[in-house]
GUZA-472446 format. One record per atom (N, C-alpha, C): atom name; residue number from 0; z, x, y. Coordinates in steps of 0.05 Angstrom, whole numbers, m for minus. Example, Ala and Ser with C-alpha at 12.3 -4.5 7.8 and 13.67 -1.06 7.14 Angstrom:
% GUZA-472446
{rec N; 0; {156; 264; m114}}
{rec CA; 0; {156; 246; m90}}
{rec C; 0; {156; 264; m66}}
{rec N; 1; {142; 257; m45}}
{rec CA; 1; {143; 273; m21}}
{rec C; 1; {157; 258; 1}}
***
This chain:
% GUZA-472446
{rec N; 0; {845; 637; 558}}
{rec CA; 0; {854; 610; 564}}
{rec C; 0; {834; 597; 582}}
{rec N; 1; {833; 567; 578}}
{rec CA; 1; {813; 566; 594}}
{rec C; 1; {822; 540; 629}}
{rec N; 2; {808; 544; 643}}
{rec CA; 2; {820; 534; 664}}
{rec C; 2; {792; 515; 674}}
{rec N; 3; {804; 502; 695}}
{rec CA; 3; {789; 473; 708}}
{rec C; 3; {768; 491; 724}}
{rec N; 4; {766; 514; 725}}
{rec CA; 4; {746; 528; 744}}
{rec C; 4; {731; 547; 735}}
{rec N; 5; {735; 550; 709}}
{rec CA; 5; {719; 566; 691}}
{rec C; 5; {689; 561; 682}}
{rec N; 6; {671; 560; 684}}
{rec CA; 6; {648; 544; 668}}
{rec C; 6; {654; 547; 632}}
{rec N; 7; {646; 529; 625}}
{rec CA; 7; {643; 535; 595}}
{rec C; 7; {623; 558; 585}}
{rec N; 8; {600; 557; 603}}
{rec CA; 8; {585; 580; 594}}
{rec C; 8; {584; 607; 600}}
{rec N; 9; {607; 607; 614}}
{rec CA; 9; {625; 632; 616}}
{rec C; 9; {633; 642; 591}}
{rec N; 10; {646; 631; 573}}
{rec CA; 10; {663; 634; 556}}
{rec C; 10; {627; 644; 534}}
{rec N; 11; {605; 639; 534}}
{rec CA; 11; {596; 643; 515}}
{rec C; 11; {591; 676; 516}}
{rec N; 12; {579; 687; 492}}
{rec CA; 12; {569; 706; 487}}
{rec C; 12; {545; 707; 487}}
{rec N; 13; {524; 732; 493}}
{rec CA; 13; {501; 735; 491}}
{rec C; 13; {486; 725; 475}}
{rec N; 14; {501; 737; 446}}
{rec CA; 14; {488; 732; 420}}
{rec C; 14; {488; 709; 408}}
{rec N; 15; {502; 694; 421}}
{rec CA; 15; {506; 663; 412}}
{rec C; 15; {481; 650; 413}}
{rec N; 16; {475; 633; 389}}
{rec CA; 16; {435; 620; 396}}
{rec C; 16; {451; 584; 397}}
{rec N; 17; {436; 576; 407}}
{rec CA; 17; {450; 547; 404}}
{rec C; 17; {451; 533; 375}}
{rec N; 18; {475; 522; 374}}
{rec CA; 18; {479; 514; 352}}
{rec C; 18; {470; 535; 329}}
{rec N; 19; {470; 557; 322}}
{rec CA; 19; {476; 577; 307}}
{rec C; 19; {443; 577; 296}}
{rec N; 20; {425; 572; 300}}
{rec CA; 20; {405; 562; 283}}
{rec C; 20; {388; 594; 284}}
{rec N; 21; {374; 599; 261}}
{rec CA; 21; {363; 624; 251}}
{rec C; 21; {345; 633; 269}}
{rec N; 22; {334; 658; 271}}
{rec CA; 22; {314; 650; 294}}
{rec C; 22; {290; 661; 275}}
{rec N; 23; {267; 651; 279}}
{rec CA; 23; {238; 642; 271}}
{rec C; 23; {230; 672; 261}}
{rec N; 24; {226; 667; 234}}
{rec CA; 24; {207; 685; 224}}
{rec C; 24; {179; 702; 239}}
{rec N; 25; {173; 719; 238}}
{rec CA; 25; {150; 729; 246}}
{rec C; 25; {126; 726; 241}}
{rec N; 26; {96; 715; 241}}
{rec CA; 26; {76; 708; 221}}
{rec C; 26; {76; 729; 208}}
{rec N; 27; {62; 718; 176}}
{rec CA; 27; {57; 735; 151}}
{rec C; 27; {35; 753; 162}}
{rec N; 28; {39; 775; 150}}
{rec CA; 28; {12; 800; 155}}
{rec C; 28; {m12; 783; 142}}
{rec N; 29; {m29; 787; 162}}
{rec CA; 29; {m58; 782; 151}}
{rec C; 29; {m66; 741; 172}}
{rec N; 30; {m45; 727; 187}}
{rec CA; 30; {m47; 716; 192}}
{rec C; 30; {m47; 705; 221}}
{rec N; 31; {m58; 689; 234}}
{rec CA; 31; {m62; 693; 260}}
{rec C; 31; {m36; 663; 276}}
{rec N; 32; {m24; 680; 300}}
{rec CA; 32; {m6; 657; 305}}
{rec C; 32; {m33; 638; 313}}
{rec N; 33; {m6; 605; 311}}
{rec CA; 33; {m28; 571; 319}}
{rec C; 33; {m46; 584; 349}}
{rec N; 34; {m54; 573; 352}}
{rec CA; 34; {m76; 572; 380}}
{rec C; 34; {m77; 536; 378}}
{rec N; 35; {m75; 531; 416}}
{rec CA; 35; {m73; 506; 409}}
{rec C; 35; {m108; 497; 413}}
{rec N; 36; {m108; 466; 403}}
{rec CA; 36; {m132; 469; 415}}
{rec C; 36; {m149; 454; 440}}
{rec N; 37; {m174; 462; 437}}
{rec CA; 37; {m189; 454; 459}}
{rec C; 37; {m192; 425; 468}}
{rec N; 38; {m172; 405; 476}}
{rec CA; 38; {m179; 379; 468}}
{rec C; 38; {m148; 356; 457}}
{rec N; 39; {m167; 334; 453}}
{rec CA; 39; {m138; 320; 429}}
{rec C; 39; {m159; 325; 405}}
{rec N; 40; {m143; 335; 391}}
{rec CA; 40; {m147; 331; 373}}
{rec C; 40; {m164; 298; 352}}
{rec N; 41; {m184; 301; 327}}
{rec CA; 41; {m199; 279; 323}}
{rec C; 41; {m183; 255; 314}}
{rec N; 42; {m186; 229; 316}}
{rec CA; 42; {m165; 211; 307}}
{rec C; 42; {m194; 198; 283}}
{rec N; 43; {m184; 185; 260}}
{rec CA; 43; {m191; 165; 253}}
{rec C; 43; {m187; 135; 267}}
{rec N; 44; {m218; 113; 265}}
{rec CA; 44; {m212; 92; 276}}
{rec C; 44; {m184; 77; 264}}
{rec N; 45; {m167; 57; 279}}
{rec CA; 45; {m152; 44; 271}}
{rec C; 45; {m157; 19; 264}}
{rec N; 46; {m146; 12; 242}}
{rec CA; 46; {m155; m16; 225}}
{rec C; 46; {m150; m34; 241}}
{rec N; 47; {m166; m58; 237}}
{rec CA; 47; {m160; m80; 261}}
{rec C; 47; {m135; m93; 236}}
{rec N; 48; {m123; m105; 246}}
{rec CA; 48; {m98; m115; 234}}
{rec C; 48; {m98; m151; 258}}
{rec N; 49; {m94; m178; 229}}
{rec CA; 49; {m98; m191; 241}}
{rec C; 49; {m75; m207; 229}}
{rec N; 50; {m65; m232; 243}}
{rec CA; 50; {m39; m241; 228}}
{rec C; 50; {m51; m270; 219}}
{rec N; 51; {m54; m292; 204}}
{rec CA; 51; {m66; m308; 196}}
{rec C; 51; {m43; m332; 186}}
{rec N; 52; {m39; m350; 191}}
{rec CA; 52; {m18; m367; 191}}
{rec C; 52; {m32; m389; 168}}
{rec N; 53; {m28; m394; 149}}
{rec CA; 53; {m39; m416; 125}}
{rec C; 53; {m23; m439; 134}}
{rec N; 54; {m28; m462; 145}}
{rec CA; 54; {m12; m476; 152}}
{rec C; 54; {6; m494; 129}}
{rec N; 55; {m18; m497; 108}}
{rec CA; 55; {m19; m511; 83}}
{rec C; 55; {3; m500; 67}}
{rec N; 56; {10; m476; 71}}
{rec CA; 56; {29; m465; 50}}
{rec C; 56; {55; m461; 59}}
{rec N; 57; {57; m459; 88}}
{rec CA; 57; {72; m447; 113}}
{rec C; 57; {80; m411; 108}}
{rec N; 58; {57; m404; 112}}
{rec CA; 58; {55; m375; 97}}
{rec C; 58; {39; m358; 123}}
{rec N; 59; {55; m335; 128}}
{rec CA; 59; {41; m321; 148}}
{rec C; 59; {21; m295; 135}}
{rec N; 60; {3; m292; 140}}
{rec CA; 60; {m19; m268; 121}}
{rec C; 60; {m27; m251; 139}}
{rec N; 61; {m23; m226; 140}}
{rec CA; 61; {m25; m194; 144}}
{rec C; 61; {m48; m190; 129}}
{rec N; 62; {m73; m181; 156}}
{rec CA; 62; {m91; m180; 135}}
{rec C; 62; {m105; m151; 150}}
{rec N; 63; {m120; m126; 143}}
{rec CA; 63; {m120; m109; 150}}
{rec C; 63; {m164; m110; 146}}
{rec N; 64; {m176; m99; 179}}
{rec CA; 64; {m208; m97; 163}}
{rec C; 64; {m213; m76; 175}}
{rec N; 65; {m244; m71; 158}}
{rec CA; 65; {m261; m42; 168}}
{rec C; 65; {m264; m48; 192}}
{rec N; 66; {m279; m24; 201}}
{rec CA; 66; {m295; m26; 229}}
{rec C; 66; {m313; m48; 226}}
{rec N; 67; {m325; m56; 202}}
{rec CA; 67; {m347; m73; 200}}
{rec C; 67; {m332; m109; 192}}
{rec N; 68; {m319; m107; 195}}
{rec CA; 68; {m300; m124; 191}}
{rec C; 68; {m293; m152; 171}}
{rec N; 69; {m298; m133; 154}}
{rec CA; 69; {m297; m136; 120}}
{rec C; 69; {m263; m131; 117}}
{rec N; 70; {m255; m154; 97}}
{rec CA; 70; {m228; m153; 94}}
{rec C; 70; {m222; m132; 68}}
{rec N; 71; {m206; m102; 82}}
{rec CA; 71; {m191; m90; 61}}
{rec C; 71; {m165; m94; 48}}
{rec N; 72; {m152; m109; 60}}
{rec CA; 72; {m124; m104; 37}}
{rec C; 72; {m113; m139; 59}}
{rec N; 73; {m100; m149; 42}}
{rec CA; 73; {m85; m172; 55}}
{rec C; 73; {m47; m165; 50}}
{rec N; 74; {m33; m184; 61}}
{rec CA; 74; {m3; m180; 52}}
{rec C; 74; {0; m204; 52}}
{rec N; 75; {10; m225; 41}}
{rec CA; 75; {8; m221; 5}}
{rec C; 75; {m22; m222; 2}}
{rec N; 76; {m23; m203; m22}}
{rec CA; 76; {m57; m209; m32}}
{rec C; 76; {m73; m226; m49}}
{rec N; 77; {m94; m239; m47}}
{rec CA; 77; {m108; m254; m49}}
{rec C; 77; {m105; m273; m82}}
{rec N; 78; {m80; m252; m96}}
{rec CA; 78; {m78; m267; m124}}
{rec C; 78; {m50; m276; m112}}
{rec N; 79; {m32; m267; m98}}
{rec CA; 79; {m8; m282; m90}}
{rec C; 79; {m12; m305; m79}}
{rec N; 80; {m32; m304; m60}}
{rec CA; 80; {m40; m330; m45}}
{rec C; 80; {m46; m351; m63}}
{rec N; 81; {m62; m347; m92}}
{rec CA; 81; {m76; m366; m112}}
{rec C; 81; {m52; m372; m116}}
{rec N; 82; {m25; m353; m130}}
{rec CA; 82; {m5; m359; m138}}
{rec C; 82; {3; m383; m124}}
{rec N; 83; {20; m375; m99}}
{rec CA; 83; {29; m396; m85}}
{rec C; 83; {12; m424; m78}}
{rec N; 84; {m13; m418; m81}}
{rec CA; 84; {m35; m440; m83}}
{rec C; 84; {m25; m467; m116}}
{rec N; 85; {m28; m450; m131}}
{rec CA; 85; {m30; m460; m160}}
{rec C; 85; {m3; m445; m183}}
{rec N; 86; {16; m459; m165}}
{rec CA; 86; {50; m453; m187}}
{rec C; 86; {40; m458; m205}}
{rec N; 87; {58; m436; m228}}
{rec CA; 87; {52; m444; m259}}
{rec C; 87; {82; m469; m263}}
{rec N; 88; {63; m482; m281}}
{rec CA; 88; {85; m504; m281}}
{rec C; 88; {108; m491; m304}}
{rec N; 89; {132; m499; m298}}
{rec CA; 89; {155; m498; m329}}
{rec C; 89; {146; m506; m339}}
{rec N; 90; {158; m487; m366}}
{rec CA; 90; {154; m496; m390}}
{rec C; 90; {169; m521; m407}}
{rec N; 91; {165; m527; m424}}
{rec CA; 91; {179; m553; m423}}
{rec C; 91; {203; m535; m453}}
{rec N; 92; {223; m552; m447}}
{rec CA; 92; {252; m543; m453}}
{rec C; 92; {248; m552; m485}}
{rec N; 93; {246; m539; m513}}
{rec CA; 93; {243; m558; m543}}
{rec C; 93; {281; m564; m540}}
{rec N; 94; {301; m560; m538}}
{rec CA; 94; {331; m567; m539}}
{rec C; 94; {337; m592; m527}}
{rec N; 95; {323; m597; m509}}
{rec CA; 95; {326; m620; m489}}
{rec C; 95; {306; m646; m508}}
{rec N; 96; {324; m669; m513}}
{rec CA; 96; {314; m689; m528}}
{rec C; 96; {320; m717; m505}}
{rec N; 97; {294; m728; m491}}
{rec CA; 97; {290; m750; m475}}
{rec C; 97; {277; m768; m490}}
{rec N; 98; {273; m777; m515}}
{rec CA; 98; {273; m799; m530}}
{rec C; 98; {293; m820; m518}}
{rec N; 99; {320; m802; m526}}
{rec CA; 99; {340; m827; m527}}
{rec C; 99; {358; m832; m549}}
***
């Protein structure tokens, strides 16, 4: 039974692992455990990322460059932009008769 002066972790057992979880395999023969290493580890540079506001369209542009700062990838990209630049017009309706 348990009482106001008991600890809870009284009540546990030895063998109990937290939350029941398996415990860790052994490395495979022939393999060496991680070693951490000497350092941080190497990073690749991070893309400059620039935000670009088209006023003309009221359109915000995500635009991503190299180190050399040459544009790689835009959001929307550079045929969406034409898009929204130059709508294709409707087609015109043949059912619809404005003669009169």
């Amino acid at each position: 039974m348990l009482s106001a002066t008991m600890p809870v972790a009284a009540l546990r057992t030895a063998t109990d692992s937290p939350r029941n979880l398996p415990a860790s395999a052994p490395p495979a023969a022939g393999t060496s455990p991680a070693i951490p290493l000497a350092g941080p580890p190497p990073t690749a540079p991070a893309p400059s990322t620039q935000l670009r506001i088209d006023t003309s369209l009221s359109l915000v542009v995500l635009e991503f460059r190299g180190p050399d700062g040459e544009l790689r990838q835009s959001i929307p990209t550079p045929r969406e932009i034409d898009a929204y630049r130059n709508p294709p017009l409707p087609a015109s309706d043949p059912k619809v008769d404005v003669s009169g």
